[in-house]
N, CA, C and O atoms as CSV, one atom per row, in Angstrom:
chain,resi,resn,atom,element,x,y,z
A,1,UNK,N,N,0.834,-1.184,0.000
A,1,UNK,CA,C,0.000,0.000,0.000
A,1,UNK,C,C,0.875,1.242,0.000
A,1,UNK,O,O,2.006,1.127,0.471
A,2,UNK,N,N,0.508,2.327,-0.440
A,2,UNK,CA,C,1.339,3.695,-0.915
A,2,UNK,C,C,-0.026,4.306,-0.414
A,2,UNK,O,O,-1.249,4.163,-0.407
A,3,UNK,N,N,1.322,5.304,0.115
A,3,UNK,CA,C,0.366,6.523,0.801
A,3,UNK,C,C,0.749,7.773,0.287
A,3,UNK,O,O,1.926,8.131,0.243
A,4,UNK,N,N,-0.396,8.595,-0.185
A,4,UNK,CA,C,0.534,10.273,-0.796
A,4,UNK,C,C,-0.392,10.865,0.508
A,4,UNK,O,O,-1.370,10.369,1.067
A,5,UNK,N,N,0.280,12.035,0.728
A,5,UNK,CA,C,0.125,13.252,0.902
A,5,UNK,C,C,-0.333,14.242,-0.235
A,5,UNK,O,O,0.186,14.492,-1.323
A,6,UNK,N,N,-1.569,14.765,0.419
A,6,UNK,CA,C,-2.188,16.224,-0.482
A,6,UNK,C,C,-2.206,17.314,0.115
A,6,UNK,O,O,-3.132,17.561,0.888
A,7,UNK,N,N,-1.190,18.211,-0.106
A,7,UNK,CA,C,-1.182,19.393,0.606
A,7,UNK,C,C,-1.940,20.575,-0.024
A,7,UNK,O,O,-1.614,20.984,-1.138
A,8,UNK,N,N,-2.815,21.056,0.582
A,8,UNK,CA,C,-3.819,22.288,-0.039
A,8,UNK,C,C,-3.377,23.610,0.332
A,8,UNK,O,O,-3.724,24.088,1.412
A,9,UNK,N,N,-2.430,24.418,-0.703
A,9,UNK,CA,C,-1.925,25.527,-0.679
A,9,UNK,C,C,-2.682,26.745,-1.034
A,9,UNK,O,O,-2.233,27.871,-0.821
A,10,UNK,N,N,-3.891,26.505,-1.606
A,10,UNK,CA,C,-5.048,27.678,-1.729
A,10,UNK,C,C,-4.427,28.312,-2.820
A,10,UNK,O,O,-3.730,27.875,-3.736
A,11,UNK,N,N,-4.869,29.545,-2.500
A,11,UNK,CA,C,-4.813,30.172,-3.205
A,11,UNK,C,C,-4.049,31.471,-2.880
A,11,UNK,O,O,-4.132,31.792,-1.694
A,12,UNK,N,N,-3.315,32.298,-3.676
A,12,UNK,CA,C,-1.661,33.112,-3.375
A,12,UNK,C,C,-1.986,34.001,-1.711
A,12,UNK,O,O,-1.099,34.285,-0.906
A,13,UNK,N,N,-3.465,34.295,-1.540
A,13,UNK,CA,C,-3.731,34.804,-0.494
A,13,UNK,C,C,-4.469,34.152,0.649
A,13,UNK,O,O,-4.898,34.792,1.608
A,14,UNK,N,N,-4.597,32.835,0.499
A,14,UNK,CA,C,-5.189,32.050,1.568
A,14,UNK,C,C,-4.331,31.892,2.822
A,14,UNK,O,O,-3.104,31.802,2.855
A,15,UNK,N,N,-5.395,31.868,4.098
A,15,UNK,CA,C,-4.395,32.084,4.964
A,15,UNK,C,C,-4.613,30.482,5.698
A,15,UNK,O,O,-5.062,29.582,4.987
A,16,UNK,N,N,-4.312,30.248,6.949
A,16,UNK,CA,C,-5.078,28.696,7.584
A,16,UNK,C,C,-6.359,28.521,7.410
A,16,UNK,O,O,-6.753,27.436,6.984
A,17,UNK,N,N,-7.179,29.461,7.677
A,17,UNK,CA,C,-8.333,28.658,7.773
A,17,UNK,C,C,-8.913,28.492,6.483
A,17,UNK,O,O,-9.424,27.415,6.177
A,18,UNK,N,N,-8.877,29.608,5.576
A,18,UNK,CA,C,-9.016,29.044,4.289
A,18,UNK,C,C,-8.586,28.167,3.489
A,18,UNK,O,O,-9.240,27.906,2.479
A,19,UNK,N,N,-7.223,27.429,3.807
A,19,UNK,CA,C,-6.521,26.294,3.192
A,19,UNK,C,C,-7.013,24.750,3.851
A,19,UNK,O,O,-6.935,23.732,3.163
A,20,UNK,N,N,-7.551,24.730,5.343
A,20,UNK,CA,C,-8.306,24.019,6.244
A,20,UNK,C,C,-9.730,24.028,5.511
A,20,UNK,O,O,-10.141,22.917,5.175
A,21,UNK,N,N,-10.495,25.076,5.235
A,21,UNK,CA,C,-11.467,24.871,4.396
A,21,UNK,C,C,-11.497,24.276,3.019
A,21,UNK,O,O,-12.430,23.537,2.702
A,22,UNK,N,N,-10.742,24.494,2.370
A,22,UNK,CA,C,-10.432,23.926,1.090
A,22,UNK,C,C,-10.037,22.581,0.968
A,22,UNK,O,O,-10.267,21.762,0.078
A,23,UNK,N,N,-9.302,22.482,2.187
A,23,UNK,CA,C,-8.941,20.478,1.798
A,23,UNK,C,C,-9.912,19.960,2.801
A,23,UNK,O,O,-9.769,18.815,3.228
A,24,UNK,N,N,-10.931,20.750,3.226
A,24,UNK,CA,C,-12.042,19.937,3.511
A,24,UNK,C,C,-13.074,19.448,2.669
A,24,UNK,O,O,-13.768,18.446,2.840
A,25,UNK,N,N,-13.103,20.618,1.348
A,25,UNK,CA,C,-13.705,20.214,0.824
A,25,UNK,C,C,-13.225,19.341,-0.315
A,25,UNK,O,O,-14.163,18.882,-0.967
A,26,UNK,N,N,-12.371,19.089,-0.612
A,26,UNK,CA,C,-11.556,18.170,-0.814
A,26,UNK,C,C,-11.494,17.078,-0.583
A,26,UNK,O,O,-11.369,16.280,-1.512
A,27,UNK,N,N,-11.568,16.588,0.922
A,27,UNK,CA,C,-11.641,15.437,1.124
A,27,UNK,C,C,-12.873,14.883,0.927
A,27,UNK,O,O,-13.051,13.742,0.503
A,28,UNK,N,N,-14.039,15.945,1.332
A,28,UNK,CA,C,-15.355,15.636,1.275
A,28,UNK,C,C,-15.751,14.852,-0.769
A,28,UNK,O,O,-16.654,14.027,-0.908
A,29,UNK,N,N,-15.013,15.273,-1.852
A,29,UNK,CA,C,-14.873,15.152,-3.153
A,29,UNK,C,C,-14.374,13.859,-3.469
A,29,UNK,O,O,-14.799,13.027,-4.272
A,30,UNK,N,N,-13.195,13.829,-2.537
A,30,UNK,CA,C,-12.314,12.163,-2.541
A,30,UNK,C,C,-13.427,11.075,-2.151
A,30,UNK,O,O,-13.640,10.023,-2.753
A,31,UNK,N,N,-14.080,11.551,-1.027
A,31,UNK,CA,C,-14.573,10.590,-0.671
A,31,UNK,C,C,-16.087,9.712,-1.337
A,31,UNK,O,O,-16.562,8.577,-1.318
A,32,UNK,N,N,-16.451,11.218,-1.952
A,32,UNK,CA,C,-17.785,11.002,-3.150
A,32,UNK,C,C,-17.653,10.256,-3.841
A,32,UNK,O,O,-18.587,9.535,-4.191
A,33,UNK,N,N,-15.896,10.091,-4.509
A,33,UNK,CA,C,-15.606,9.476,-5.667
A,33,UNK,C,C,-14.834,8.090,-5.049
A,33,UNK,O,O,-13.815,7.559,-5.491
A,34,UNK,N,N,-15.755,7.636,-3.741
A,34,UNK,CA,C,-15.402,6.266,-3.104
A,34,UNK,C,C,-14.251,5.727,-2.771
A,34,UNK,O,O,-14.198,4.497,-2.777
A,35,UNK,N,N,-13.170,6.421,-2.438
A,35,UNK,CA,C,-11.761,6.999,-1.669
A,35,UNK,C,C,-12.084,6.980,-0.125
A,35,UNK,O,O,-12.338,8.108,0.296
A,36,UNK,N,N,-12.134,6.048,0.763
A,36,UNK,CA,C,-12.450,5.684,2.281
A,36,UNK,C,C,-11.527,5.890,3.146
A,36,UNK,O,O,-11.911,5.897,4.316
A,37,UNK,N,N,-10.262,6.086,2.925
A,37,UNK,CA,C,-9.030,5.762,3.657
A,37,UNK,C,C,-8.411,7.535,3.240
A,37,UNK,O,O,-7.651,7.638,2.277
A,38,UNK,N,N,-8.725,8.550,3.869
A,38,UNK,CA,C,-8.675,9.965,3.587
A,38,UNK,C,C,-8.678,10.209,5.201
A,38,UNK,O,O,-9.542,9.852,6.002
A,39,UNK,N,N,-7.556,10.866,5.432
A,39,UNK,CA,C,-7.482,11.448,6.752
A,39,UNK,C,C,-6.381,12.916,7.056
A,39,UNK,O,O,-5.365,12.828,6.367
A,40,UNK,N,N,-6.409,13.761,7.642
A,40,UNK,CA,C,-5.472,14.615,8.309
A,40,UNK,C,C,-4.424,14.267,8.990
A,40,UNK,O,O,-4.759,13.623,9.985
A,41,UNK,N,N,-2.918,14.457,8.861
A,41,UNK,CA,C,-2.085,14.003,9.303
A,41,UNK,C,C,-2.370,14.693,11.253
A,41,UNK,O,O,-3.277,15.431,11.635
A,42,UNK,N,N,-1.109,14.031,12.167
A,42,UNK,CA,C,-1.301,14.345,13.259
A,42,UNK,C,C,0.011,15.716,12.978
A,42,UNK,O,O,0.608,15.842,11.909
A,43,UNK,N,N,0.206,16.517,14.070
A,43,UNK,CA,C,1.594,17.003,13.924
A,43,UNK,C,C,1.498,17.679,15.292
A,43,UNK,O,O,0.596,17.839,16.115
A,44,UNK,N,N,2.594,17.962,15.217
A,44,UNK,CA,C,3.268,18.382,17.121
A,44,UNK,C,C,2.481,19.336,17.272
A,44,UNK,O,O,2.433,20.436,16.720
A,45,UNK,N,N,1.567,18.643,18.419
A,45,UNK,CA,C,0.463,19.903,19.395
A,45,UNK,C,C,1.747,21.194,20.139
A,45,UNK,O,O,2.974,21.171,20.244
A,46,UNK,N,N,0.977,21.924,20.418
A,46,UNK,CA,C,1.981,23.083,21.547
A,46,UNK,C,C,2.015,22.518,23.094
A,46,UNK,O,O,1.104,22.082,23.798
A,47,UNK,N,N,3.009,22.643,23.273
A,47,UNK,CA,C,2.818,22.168,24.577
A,47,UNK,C,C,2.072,22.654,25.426
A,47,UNK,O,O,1.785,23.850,25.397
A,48,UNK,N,N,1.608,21.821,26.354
A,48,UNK,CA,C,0.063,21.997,27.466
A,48,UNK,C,C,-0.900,21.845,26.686
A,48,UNK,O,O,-1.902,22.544,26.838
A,49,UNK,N,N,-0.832,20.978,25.755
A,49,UNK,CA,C,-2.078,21.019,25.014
A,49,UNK,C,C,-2.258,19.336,25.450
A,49,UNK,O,O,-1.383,18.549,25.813
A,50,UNK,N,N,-3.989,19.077,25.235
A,50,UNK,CA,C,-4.203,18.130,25.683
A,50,UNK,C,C,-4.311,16.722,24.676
A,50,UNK,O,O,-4.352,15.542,25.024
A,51,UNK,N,N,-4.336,17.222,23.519
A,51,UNK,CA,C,-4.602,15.989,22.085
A,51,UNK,C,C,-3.335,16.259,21.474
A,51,UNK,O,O,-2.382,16.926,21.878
A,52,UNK,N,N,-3.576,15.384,20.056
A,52,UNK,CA,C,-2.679,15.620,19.052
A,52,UNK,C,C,-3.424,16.926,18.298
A,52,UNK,O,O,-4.590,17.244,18.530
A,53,UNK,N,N,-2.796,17.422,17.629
A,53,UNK,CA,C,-3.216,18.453,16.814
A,53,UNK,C,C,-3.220,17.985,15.147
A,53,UNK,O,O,-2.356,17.129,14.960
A,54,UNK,N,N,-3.935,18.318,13.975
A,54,UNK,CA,C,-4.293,18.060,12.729
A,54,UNK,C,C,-3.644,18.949,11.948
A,54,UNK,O,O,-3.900,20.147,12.064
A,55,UNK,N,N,-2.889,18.579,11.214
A,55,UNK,CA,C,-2.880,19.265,9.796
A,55,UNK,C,C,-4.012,19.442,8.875
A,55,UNK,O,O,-4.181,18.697,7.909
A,56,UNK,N,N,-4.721,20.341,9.143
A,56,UNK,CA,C,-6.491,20.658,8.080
A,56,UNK,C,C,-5.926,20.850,6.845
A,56,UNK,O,O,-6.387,19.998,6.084
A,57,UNK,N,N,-4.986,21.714,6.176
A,57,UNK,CA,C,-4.679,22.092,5.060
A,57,UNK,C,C,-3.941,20.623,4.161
A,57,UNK,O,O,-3.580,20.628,2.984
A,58,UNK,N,N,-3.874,19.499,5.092
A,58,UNK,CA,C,-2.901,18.398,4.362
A,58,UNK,C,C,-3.952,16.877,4.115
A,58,UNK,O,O,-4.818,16.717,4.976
A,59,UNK,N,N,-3.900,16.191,3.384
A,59,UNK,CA,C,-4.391,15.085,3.881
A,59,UNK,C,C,-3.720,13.422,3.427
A,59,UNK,O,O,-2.798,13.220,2.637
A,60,UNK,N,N,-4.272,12.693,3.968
A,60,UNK,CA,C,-3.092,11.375,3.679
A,60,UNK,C,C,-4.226,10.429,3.367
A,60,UNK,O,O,-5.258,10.164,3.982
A,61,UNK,N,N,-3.620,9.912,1.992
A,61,UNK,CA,C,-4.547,8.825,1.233
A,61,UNK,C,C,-3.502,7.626,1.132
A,61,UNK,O,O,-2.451,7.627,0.491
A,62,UNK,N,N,-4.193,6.297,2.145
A,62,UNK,CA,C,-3.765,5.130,1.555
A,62,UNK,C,C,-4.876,4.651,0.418
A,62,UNK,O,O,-6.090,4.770,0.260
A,63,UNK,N,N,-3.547,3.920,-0.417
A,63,UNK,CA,C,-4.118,3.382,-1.074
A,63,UNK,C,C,-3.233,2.173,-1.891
A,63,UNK,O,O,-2.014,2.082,-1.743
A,64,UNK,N,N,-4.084,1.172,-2.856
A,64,UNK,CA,C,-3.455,0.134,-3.787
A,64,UNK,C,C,-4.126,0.275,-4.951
A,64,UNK,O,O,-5.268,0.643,-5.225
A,65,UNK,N,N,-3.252,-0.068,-5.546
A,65,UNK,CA,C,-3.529,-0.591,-7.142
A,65,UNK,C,C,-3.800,0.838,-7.930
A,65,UNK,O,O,-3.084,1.825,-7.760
A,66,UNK,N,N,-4.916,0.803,-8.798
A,66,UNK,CA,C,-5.434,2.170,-9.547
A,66,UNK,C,C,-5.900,3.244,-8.853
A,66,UNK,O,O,-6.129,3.136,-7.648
A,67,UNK,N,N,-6.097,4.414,-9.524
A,67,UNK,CA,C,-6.626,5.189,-8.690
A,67,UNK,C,C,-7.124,6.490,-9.765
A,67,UNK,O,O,-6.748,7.653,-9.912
A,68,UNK,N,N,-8.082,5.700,-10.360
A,68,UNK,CA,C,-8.830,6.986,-11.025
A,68,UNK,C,C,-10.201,7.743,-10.666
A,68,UNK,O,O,-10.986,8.451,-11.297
A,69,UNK,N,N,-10.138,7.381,-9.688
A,69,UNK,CA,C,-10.989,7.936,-8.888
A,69,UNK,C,C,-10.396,9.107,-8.286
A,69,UNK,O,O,-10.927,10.216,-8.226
A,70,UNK,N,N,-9.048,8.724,-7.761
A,70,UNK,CA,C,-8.488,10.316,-7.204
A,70,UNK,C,C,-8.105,11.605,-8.240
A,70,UNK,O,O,-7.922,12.815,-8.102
A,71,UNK,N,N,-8.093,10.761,-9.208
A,71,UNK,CA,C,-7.262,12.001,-10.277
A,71,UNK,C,C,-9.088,12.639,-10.715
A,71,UNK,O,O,-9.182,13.846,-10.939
A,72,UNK,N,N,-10.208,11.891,-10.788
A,72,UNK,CA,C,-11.143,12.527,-11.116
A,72,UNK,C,C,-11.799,13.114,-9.652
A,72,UNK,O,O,-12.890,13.650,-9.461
A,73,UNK,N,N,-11.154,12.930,-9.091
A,73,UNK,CA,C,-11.971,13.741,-7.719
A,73,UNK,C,C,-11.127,14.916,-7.681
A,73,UNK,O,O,-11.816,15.926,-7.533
A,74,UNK,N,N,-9.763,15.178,-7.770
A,74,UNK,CA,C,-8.868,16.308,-7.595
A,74,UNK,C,C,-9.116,17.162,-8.806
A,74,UNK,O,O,-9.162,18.380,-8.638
A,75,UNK,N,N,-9.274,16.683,-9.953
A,75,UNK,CA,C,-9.444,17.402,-11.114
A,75,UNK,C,C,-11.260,18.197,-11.115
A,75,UNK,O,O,-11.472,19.295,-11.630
A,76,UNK,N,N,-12.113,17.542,-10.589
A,76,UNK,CA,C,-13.492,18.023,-10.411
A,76,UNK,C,C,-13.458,19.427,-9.296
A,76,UNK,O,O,-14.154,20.435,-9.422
A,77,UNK,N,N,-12.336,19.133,-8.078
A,77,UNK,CA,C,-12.474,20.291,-7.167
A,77,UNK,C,C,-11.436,21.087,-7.840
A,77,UNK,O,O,-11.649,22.263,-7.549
A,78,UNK,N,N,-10.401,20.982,-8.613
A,78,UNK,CA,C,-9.690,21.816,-8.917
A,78,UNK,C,C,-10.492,22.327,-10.621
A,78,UNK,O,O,-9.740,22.906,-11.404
A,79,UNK,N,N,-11.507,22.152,-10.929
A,79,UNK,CA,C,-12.377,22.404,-11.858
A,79,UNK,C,C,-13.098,23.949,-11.092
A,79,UNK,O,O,-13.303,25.087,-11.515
A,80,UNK,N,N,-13.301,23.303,-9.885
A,80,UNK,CA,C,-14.049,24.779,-9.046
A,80,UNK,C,C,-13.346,25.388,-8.924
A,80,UNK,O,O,-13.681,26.541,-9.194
A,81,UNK,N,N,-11.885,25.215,-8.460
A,81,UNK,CA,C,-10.944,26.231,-7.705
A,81,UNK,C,C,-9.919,26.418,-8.700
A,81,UNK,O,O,-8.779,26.463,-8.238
A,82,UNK,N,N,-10.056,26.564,-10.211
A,82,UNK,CA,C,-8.682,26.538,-10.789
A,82,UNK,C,C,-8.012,27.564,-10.529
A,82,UNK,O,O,-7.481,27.939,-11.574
A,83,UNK,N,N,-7.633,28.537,-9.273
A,83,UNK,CA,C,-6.713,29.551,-9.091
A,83,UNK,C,C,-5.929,28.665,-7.996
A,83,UNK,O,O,-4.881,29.217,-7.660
A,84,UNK,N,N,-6.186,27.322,-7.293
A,84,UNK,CA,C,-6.074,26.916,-6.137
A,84,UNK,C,C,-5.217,26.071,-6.428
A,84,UNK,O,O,-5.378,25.187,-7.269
A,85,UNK,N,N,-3.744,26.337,-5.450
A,85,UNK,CA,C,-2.515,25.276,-5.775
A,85,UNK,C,C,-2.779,23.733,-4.814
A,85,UNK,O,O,-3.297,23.958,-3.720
A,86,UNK,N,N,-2.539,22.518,-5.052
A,86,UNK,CA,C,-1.785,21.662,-4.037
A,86,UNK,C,C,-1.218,21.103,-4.790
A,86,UNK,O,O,-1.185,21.143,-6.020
A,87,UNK,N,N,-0.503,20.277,-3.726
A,87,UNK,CA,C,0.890,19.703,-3.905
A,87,UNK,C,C,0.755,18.018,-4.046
A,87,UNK,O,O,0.035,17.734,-3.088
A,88,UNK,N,N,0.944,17.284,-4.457
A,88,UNK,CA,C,1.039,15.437,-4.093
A,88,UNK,C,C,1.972,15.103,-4.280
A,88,UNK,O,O,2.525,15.233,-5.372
A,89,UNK,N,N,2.649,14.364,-2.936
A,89,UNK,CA,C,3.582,13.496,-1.947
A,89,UNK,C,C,3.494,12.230,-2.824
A,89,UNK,O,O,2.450,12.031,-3.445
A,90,UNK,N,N,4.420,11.445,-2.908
A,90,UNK,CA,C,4.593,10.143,-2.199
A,90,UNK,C,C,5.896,9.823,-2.546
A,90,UNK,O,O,6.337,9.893,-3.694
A,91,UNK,N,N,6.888,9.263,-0.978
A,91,UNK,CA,C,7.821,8.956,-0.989
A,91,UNK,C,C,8.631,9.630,-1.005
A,91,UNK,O,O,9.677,8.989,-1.103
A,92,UNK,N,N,8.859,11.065,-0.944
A,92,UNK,CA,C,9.659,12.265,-1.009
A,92,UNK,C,C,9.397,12.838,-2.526
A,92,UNK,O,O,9.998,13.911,-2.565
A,93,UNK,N,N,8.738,12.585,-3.847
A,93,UNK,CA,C,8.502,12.730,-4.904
A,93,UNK,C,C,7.362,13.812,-5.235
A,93,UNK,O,O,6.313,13.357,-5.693
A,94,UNK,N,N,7.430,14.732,-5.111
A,94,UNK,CA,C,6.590,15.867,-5.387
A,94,UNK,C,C,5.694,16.476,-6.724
A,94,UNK,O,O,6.192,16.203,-7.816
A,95,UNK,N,N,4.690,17.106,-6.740
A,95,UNK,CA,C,4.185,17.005,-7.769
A,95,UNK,C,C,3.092,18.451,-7.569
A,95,UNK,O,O,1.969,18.225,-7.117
A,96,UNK,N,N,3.446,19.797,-7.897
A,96,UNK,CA,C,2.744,20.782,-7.183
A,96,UNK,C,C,1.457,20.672,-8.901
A,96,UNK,O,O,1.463,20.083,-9.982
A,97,UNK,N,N,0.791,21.394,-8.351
A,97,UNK,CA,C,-0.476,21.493,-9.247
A,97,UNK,C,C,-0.750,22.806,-9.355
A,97,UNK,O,O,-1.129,23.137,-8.232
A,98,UNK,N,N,-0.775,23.747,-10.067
A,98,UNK,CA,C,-1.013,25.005,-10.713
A,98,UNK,C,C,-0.856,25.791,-11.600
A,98,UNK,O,O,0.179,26.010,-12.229
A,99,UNK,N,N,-2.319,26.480,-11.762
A,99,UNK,CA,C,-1.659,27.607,-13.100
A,99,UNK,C,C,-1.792,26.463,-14.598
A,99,UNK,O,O,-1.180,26.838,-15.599
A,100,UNK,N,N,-2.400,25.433,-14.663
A,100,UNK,CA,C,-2.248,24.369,-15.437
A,100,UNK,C,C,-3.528,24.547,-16.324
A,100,UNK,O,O,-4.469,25.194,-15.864
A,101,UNK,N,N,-3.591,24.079,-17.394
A,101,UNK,CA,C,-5.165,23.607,-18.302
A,101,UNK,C,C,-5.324,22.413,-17.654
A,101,UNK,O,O,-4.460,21.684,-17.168
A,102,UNK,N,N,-7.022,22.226,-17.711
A,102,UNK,CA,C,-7.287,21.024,-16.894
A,102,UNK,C,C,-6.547,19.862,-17.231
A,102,UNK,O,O,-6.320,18.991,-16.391
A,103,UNK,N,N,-6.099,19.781,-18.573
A,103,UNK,CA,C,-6.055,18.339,-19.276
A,103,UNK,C,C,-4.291,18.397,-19.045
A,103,UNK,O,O,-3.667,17.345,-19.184
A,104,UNK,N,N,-3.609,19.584,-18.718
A,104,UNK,CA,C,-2.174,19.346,-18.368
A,104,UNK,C,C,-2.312,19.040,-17.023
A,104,UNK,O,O,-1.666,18.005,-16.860
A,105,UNK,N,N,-2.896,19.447,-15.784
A,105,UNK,CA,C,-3.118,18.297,-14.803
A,105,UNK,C,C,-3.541,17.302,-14.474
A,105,UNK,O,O,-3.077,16.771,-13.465
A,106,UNK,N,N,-4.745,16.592,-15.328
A,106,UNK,CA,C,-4.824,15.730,-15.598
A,106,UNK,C,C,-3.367,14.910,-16.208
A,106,UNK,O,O,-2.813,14.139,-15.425
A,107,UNK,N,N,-2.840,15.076,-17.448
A,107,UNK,CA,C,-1.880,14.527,-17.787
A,107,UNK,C,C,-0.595,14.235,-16.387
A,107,UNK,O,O,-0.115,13.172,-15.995
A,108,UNK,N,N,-0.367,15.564,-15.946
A,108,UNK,CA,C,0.374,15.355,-14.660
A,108,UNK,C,C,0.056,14.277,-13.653
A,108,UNK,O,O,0.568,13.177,-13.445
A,109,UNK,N,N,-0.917,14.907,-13.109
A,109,UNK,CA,C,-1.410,13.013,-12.269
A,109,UNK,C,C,-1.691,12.115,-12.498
A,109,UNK,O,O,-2.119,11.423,-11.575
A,110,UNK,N,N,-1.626,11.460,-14.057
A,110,UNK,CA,C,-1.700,10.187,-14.119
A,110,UNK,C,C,0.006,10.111,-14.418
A,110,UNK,O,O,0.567,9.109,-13.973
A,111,UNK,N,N,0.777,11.038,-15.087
A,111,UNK,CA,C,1.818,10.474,-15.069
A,111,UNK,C,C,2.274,9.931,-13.691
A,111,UNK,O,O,2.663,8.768,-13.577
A,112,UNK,N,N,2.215,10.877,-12.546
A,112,UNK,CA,C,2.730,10.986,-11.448
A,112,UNK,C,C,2.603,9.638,-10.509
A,112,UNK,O,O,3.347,8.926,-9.834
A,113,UNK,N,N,0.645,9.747,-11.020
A,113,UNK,CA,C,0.646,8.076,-10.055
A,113,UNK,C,C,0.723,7.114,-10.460
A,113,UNK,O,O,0.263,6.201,-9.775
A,114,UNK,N,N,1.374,6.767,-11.859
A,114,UNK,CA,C,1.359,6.057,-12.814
A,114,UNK,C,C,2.855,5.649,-12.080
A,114,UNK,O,O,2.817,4.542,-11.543
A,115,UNK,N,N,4.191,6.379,-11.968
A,115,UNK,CA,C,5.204,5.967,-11.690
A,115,UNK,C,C,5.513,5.805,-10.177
A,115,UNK,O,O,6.557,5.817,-9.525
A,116,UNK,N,N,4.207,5.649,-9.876
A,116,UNK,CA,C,4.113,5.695,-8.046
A,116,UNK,C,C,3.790,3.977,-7.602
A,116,UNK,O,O,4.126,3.292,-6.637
A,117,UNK,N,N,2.778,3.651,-9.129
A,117,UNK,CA,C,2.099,2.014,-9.126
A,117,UNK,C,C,0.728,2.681,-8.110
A,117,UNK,O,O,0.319,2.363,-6.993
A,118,UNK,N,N,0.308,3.686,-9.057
A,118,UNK,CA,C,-1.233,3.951,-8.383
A,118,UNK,C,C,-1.701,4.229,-9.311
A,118,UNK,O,O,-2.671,4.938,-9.045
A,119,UNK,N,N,-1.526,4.004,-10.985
A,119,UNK,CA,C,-2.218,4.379,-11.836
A,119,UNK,C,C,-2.258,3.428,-13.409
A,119,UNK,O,O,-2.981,3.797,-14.335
């Protein structure tokens, strides 16, 4: 199983909570397009704090085998938001998304998860 990271960089003036909003709705898109295994990473709470704390702006997809479901779920919200950057992880292998015609990000993420063995 391979896991990417989706980091939601918004847009040139988004600040947290708008980038927290955006890969919410995001995930909410992944998951339409039957993607179950979608979560917020943990990351170092402040100290005296009582939980772990969430990365809202990031999210972490396991997954196997194909995955055209994610490239049509990212391409449908980035259909709404085409001013809106993120980024996809896996393995230290990066892959930012912006400023693109739909069909050159499209082309991008299948190359991407294609040489990942997710596509």
């Amino acid at each position: 199983m391979a896991e990417l990271h989706l980091h939601v960089a918004g847009y040139a003036d988004s600040d947290e909570e708008e980038r927290a909003d955006l890969a919410g709705r995001l995930r909410e898109e992944i998951e339409v397009h039957g993607i179950d295994d979608v979560s917020h990473p943990a990351v170092e709470s402040p100290e005296g704090s009582k939980g772990a704390a969430l990365d809202l702006a990031q999210l972490v997809i396991t997954f196997a085998g194909t995955l055209p479901a994610l490239v049509a779920a990212v391409q449908g919200w980035m259909g709404r938001h085409p001013s809106a950057a993120v980024t996809l992880e896996i393995d230290g292998d990066t892959l930012t998304l912006e400023e693109a015609s739909p069909a050159e990000r499209q082309r991008l993420m299948e190359v991407f998860l294609a040489k990942h063995g997710g596509a």
